[in-house]
C-alpha positions as CSV (number, residue, x, y, z in Angstrom):
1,X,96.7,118.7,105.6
2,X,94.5,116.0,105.4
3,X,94.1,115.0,108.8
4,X,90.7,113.7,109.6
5,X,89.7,110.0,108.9
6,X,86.5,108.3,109.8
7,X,88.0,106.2,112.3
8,X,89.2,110.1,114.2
9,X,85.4,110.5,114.6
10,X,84.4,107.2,115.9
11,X,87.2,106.5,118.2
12,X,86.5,110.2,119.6
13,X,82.8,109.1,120.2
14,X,83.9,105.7,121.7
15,X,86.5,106.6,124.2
16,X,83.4,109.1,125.8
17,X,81.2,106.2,126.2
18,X,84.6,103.8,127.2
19,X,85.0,106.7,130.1
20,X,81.5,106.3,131.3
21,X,81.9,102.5,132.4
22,X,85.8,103.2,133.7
23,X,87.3,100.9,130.2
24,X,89.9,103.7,129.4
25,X,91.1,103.9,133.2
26,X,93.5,100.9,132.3
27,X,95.3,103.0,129.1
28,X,95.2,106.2,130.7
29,X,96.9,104.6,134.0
30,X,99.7,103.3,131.8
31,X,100.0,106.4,129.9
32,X,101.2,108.6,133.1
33,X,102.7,106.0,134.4
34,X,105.6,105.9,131.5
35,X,105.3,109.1,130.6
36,X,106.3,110.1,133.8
37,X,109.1,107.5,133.8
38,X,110.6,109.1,130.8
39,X,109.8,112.7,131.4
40,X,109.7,112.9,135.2
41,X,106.9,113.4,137.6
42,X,106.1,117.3,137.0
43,X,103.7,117.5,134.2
44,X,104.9,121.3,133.8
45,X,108.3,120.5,132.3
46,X,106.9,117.4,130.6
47,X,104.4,117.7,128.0
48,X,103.6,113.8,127.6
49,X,102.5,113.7,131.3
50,X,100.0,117.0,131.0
51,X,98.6,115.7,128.2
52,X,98.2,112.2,130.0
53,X,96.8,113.8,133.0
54,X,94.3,115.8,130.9
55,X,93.2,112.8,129.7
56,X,92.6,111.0,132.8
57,X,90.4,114.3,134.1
58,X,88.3,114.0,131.4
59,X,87.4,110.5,132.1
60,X,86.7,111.4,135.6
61,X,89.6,109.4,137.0
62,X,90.1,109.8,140.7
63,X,93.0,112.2,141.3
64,X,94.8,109.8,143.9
65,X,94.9,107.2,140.6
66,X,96.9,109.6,138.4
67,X,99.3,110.1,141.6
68,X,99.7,106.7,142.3
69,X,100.4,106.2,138.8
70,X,103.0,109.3,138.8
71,X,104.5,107.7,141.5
72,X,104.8,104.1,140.4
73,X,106.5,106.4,136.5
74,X,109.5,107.7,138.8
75,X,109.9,104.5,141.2
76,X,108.6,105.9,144.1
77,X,106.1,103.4,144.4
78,X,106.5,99.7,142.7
79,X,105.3,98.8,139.7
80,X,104.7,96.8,136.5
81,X,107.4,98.0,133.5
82,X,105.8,98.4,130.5
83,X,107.4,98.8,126.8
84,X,106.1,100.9,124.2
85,X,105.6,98.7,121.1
86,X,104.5,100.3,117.5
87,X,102.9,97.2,115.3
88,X,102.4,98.6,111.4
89,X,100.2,96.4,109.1
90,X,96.6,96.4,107.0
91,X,93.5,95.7,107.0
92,X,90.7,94.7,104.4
93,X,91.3,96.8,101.3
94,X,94.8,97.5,101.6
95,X,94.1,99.7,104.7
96,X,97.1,101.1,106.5
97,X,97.4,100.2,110.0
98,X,99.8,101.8,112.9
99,X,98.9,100.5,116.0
100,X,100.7,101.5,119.3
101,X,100.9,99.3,122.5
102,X,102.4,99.6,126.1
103,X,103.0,96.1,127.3
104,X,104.7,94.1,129.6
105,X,104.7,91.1,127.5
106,X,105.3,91.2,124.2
107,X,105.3,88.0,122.8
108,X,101.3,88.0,123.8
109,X,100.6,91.2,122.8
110,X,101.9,91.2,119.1
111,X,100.2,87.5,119.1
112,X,97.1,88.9,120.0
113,X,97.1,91.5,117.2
114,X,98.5,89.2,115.1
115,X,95.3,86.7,115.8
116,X,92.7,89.7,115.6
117,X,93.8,90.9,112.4
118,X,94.2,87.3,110.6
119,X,90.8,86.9,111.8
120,X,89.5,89.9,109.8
121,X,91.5,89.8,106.9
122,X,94.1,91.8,107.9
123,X,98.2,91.1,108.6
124,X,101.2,92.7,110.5
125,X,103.7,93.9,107.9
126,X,107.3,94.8,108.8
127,X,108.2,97.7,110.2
128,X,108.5,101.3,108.9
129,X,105.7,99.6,105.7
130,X,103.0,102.0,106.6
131,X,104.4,104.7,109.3
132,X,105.1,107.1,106.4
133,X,101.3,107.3,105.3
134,X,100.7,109.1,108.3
135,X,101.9,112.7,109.9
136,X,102.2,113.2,113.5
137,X,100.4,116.0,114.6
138,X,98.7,117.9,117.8
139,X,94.7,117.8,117.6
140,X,92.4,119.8,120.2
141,X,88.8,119.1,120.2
142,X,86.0,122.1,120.1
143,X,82.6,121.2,120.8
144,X,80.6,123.0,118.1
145,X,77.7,124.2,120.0
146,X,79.8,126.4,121.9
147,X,81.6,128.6,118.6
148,X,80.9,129.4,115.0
149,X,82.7,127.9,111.8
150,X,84.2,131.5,111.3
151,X,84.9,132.5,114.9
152,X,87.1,129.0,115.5
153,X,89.0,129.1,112.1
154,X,89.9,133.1,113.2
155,X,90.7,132.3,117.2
156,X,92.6,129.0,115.6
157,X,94.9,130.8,113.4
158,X,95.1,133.6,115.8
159,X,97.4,131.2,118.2
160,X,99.2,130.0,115.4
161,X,97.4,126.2,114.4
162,X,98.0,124.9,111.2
163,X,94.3,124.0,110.2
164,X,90.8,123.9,111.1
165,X,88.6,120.8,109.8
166,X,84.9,119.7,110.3
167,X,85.1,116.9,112.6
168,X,81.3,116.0,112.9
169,X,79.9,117.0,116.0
170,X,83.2,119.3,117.0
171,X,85.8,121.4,115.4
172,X,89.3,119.5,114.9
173,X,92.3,122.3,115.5
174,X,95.8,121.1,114.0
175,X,99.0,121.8,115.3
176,X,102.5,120.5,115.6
177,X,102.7,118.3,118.1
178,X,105.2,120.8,120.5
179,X,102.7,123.5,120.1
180,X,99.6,121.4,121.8
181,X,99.3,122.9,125.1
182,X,100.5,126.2,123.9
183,X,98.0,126.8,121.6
184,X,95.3,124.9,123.8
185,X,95.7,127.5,126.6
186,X,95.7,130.0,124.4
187,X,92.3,128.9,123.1
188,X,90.8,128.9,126.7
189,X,92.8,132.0,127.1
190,X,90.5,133.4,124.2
191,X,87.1,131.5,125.7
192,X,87.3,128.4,123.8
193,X,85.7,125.9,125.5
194,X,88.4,122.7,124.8
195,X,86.9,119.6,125.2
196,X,90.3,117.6,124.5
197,X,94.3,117.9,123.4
198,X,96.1,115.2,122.0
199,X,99.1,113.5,119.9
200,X,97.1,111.8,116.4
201,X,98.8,110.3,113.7
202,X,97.0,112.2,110.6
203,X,96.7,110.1,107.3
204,X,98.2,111.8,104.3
205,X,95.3,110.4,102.4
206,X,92.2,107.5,103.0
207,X,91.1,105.1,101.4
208,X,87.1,104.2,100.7
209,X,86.1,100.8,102.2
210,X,82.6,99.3,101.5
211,X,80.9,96.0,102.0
212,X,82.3,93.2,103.6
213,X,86.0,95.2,103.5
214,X,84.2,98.1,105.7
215,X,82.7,95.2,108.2
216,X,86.1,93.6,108.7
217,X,87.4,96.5,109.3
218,X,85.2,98.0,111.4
219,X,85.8,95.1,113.5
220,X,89.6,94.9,113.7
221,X,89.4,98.6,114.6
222,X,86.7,97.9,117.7
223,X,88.8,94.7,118.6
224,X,92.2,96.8,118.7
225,X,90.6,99.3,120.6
226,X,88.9,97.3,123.3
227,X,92.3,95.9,124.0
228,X,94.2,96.8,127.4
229,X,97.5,96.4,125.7
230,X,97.3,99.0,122.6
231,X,96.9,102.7,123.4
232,X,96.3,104.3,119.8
233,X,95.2,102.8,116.4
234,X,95.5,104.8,113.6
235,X,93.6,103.9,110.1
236,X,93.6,106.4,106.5
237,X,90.3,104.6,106.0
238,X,86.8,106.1,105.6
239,X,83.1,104.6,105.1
240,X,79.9,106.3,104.0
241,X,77.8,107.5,107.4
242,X,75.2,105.3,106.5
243,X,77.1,101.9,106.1
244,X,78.5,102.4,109.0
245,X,75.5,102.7,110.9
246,X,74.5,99.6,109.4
247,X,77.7,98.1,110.2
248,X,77.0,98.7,113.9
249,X,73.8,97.8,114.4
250,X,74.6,94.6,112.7
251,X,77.6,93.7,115.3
């Protein structure tokens, strides 16, 4: 499996500091809120909704939000409808892009992503162009202070995950997307401290982007991210540690 892409490390380091000042409240908030409108309101018999709910307790949301947001998924309270919305396109380089969006509008939305990637030297392509490049798949998060290389890949495997990879400052655990929670509980069955369990789009394989191609897309990536429309943007790029430091301190 190939799996990890630069952007799987930043994004992973952005949404912590997007938690701090409250940014991902909006996402998460949508997230339950259709989840539980497709799945129903007990996150036990639907998966989509635990994993939303986890989500929202690692940002420290207030527990009466993620029930008011249950509650507005299954019409018990009323609500805006929002529309799950999969853009494909590329960026800089011939980057692949797969960019998913919950919106209530979505003439604006795919205008706005349409603007934001023109800007950068990107475009929108037509649908199904770049969903192929990548796999879904389940990935759970291990801080690496709290295990060993050797202990995680045994405990991993143990539970039945597919693969262990280096994710900078934590261990990523792949699994098939059913087998998240299963195998996440198991961990923390087993003593593994879990610091997050998700849905990821891995890339089959990434492309190197330098120069001006790694600042555009650096920036198409931030300005996707940052908006309250688009839940998840996946890239199979990578850049060298040190450009992209540069990169940031530069923007």
């Amino acid at each position: 499996m190939s799996g990890h892409s630069k952007w799987n490390s930043i994004k992973h380091k952005k949404a912590a500091t997007d938690a701090k000042r409250g940014k991902i409240f909006t996402k998460i908030i949508k997230e339950i809120t259709v989840a539980a409108r497709m799945g129903g309101g007990d996150p036990d018999g639907n998966p989509r909704l635990r994993t939303a709910i986890d989500a929202a307790k690692s940002a420290n949301m207030p527990k009466s939000n993620m029930e008011n947001a249950i509650k507005k998924g299954t019409g018990e309270l009323p609500g805006v409808i929002y529309e799950e919305m999969t853009y494909e396109g590329y960026g800089p380089g011939g980057v692949a892009l797969l960019i998913e969006a919950m919106t209530d509008n979505k003439n604006r939305t795919v205008a706005e992503i349409r603007y934001i990637l023109d800007k950068h030297g990107g475009n929108l392509g037509e649908t199904g162009c770049v969903n192929w490049m990548f796999d879904f798949v389940g990935l759970i998060r291990v801080p690496k202070g709290n295990i060993s290389e050797e202990d995680i890949f045994e405990k991993a495997l143990e539970t039945g995950a597919d693969d262990v990879q280096d994710g900078d400052d934590c261990w990523e655990v792949f699994t098939s997307v059913t087998d998240i929670h299963t195998i996440k509980d198991e961990l923390e069955a087993a003593g593994v401290a879990v610091e997050s369990a998700e849905r990821w789009a891995a890339p089959q394989n990434t492309i190197k982007v330098k120069g001006k191609d790694a600042a555009k897309l650096v920036k198409i990536m931030t300005k996707l991210e940052d908006h309250d429309d688009i839940q998840n943007v996946y890239a199979n790029f990578d850049i060298d540690d040190e450009e992209l430091e540069a990169i940031h301190a530069e923007m």
